[in-house]
C-alpha positions as a Markdown table, in Angstrom:
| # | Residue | x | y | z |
|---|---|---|---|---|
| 1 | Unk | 99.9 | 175.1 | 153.5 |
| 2 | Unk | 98.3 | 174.4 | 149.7 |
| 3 | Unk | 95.0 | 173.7 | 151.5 |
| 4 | Unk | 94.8 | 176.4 | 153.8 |
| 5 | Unk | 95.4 | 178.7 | 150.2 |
| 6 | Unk | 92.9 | 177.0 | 148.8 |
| 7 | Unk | 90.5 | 177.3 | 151.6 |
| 8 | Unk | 90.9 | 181.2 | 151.7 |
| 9 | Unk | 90.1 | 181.3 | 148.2 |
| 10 | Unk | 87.1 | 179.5 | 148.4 |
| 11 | Unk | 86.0 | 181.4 | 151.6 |
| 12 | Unk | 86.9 | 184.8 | 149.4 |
| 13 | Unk | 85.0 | 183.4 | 146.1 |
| 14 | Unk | 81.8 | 182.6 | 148.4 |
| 15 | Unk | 82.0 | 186.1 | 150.2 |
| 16 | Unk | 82.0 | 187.8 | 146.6 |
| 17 | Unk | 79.4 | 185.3 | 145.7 |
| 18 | Unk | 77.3 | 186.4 | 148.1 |
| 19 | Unk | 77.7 | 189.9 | 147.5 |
| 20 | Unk | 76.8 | 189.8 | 143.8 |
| 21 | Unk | 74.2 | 187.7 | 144.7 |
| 22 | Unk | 70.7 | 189.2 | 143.2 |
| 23 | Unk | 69.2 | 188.7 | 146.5 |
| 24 | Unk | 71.7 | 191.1 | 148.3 |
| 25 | Unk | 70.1 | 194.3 | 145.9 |
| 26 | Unk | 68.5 | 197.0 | 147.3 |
| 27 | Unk | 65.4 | 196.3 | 146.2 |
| 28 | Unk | 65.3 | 192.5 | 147.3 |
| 29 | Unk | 66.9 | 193.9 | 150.6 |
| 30 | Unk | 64.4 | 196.8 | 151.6 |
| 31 | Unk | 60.9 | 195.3 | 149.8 |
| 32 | Unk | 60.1 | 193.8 | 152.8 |
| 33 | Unk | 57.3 | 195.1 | 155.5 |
| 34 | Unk | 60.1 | 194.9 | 158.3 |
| 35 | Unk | 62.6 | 196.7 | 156.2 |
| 36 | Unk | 59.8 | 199.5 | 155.4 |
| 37 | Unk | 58.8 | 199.9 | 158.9 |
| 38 | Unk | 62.6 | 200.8 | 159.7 |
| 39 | Unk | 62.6 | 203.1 | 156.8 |
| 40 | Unk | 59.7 | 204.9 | 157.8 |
| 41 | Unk | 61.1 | 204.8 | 161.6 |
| 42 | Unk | 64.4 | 206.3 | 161.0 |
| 43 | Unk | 63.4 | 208.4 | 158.5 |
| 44 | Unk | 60.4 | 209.8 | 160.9 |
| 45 | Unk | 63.3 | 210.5 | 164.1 |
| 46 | Unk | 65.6 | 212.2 | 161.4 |
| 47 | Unk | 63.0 | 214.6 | 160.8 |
| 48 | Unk | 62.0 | 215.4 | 163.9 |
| 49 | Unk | 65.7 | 215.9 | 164.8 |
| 50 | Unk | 66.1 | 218.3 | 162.0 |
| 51 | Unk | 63.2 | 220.2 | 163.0 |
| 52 | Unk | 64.3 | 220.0 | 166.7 |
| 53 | Unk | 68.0 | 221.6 | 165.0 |
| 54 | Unk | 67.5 | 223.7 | 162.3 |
| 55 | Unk | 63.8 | 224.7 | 162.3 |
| 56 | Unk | 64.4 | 228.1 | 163.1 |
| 57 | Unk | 67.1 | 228.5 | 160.2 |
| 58 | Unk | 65.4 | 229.5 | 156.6 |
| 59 | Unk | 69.1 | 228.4 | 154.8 |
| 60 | Unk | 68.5 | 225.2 | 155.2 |
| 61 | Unk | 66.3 | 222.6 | 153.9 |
| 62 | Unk | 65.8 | 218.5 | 154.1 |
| 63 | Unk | 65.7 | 216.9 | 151.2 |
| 64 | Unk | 63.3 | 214.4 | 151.7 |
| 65 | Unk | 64.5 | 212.1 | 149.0 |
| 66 | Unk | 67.7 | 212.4 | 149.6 |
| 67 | Unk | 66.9 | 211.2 | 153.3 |
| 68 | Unk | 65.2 | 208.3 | 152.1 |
| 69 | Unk | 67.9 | 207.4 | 149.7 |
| 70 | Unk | 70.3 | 207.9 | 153.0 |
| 71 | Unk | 68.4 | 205.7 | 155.4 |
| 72 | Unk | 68.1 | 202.9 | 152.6 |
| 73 | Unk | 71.9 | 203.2 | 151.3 |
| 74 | Unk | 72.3 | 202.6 | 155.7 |
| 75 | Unk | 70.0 | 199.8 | 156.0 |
| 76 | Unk | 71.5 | 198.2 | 152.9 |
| 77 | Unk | 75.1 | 198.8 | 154.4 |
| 78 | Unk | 74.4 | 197.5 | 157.7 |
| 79 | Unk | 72.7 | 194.5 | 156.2 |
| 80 | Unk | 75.5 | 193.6 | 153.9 |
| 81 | Unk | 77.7 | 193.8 | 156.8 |
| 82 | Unk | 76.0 | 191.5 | 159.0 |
| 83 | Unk | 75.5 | 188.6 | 155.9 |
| 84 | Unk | 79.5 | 189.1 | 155.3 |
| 85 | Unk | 80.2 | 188.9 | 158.6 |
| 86 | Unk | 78.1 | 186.2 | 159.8 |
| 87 | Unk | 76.5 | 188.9 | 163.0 |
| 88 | Unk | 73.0 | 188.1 | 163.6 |
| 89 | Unk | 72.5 | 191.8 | 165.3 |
| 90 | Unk | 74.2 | 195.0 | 165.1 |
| 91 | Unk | 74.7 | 196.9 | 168.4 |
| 92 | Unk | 74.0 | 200.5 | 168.8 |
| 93 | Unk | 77.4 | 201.5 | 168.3 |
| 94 | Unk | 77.3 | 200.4 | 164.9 |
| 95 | Unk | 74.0 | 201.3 | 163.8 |
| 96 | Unk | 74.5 | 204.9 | 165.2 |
| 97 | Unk | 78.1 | 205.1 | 162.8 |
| 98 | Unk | 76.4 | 203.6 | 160.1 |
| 99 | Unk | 73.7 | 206.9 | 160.1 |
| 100 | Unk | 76.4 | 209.0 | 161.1 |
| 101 | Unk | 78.3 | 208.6 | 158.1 |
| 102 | Unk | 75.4 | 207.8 | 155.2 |
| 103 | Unk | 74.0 | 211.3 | 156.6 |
| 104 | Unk | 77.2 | 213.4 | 156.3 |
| 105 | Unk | 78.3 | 211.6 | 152.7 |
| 106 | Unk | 74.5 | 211.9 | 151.3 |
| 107 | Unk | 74.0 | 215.3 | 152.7 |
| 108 | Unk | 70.4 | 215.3 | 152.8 |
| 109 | Unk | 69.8 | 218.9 | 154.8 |
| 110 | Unk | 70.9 | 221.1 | 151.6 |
| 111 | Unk | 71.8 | 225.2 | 151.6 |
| 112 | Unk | 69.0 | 227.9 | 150.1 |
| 113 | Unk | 71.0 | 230.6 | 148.7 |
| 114 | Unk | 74.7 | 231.9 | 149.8 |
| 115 | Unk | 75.8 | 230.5 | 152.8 |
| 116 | Unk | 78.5 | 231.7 | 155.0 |
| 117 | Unk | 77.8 | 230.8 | 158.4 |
| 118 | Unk | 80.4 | 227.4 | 159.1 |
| 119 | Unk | 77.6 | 225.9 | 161.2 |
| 120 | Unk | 75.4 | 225.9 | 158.2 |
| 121 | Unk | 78.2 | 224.4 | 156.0 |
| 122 | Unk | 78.2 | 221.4 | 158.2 |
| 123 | Unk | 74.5 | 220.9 | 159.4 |
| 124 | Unk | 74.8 | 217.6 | 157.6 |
| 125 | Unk | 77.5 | 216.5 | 159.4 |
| 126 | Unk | 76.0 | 218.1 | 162.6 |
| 127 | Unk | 72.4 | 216.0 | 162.3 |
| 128 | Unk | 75.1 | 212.7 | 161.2 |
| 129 | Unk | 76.5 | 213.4 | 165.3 |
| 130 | Unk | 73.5 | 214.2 | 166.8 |
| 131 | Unk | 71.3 | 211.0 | 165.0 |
| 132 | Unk | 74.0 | 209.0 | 166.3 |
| 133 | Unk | 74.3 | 210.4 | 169.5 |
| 134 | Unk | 70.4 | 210.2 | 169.9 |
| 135 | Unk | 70.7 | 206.1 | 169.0 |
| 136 | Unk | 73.5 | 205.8 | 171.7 |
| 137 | Unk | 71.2 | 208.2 | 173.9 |
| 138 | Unk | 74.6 | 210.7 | 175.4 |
| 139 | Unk | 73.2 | 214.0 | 175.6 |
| 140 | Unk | 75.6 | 216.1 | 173.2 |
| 141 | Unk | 75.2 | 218.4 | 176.7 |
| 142 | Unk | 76.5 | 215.8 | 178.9 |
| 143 | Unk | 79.1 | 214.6 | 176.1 |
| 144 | Unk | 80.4 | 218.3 | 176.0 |
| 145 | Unk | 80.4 | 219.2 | 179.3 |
| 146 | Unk | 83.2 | 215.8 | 179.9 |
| 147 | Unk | 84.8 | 216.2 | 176.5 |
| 148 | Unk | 84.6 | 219.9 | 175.0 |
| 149 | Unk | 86.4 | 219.0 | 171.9 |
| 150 | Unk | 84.9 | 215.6 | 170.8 |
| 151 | Unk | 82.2 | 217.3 | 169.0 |
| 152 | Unk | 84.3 | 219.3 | 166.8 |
| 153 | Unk | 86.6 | 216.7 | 166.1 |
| 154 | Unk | 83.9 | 214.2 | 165.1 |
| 155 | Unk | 82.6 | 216.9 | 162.5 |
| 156 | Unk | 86.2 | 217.3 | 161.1 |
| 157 | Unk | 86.4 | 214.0 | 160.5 |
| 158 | Unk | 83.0 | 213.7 | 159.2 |
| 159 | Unk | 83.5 | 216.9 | 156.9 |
| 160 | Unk | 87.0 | 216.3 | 155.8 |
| 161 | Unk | 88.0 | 212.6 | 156.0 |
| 162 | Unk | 86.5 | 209.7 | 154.5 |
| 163 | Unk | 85.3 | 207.6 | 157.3 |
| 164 | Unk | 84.2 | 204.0 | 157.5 |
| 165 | Unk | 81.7 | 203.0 | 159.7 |
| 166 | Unk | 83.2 | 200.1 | 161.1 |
| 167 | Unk | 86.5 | 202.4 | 162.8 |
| 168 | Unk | 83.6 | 205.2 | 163.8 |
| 169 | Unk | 81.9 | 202.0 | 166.1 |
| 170 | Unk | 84.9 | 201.0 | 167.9 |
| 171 | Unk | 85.2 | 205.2 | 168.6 |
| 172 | Unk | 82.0 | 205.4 | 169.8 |
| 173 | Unk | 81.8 | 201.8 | 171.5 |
| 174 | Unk | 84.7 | 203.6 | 173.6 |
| 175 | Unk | 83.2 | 206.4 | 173.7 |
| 176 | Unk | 80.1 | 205.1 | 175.6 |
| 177 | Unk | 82.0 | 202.8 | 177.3 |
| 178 | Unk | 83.9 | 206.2 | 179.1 |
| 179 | Unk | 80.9 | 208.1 | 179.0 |
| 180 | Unk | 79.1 | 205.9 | 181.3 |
| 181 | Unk | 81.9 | 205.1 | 183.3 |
């Protein structure tokens, strides 16, 4: 029993090792020409979503160093998690929750003036569903038309709740696993 202790401490000592590890900073993390390539590819599909979204609304803006600051604080994220927990790949499911949240606790589409309307209130939470969505390609028509309240339900939680990405990839894991069933 004393050994087994002693081996979960040293398992937990190395994890926060490797956490505080210099090496596991931002910048030694996303200074590399593969990590900058993903910036520059997410960050490209984010805007075009938002365009695609919100183009035709003059209350809204994206921030474009807020998105970048998003995408990085993701890519970070997603490759802390896969160092802590030993996964050589993440599968869609998570990479679409790890956007999802980023974008709606970042916020990177901000409001011009007073704004009322409650679809404006939660476009960041909206382009967060529909980034995700778009990595998992479900048409948010398609995901409608078989569950009418799923989208409201995932923007609740995104607009009041603190999520974590991890319980958002098992929901959508299932989720794509009923959707294309």
């Amino acid at each position: 029993m004393t050994a087994d202790l002693n081996i979960t401490d040293d398992v937990s000592l190395a994890a926060l090792d490797a956490l505080n590890d210099e090496m596991y900073t931002p910048s030694k993390i996303l200074d590399t020409p593969l990590m900058q390539g993903r910036i520059r590819h997410y960050m490209s599909a984010i805007v075009d979503l938002f365009h695609q979204q919100f183009s035709m609304n003059s209350n809204l803006r994206l921030d474009i160093e807020l998105l970048r600051e998003t995408v990085e604080s993701c890519l970070c994220d997603i490759y802390r998690l896969k160092i802590f927990r030993g996964i050589r790949q993440e599968d869609n499911h998570k990479r679409a929750a790890f956007f999802m949240v980023w974008l709606a606790r970042i916020k990177p589409i901000q409001r011009v003036g007073i704004v009322r309307d409650e679809a404006e209130v939660k476009a960041n939470e909206l382009l967060a569903l529909l980034f995700g969505l778009t990595i998992l390609t479900i048409s948010p028509r398609s995901l409608h038309a078989k569950y009418p309240t799923y989208i409201s339900n995932i923007l609740y939680l995104l607009h009041f709740r603190a999520c974590f990405p991890e319980q958002i990839a098992s929901e959508l894991f299932l989720l794509d696993e009923h959707f294309r069933n």
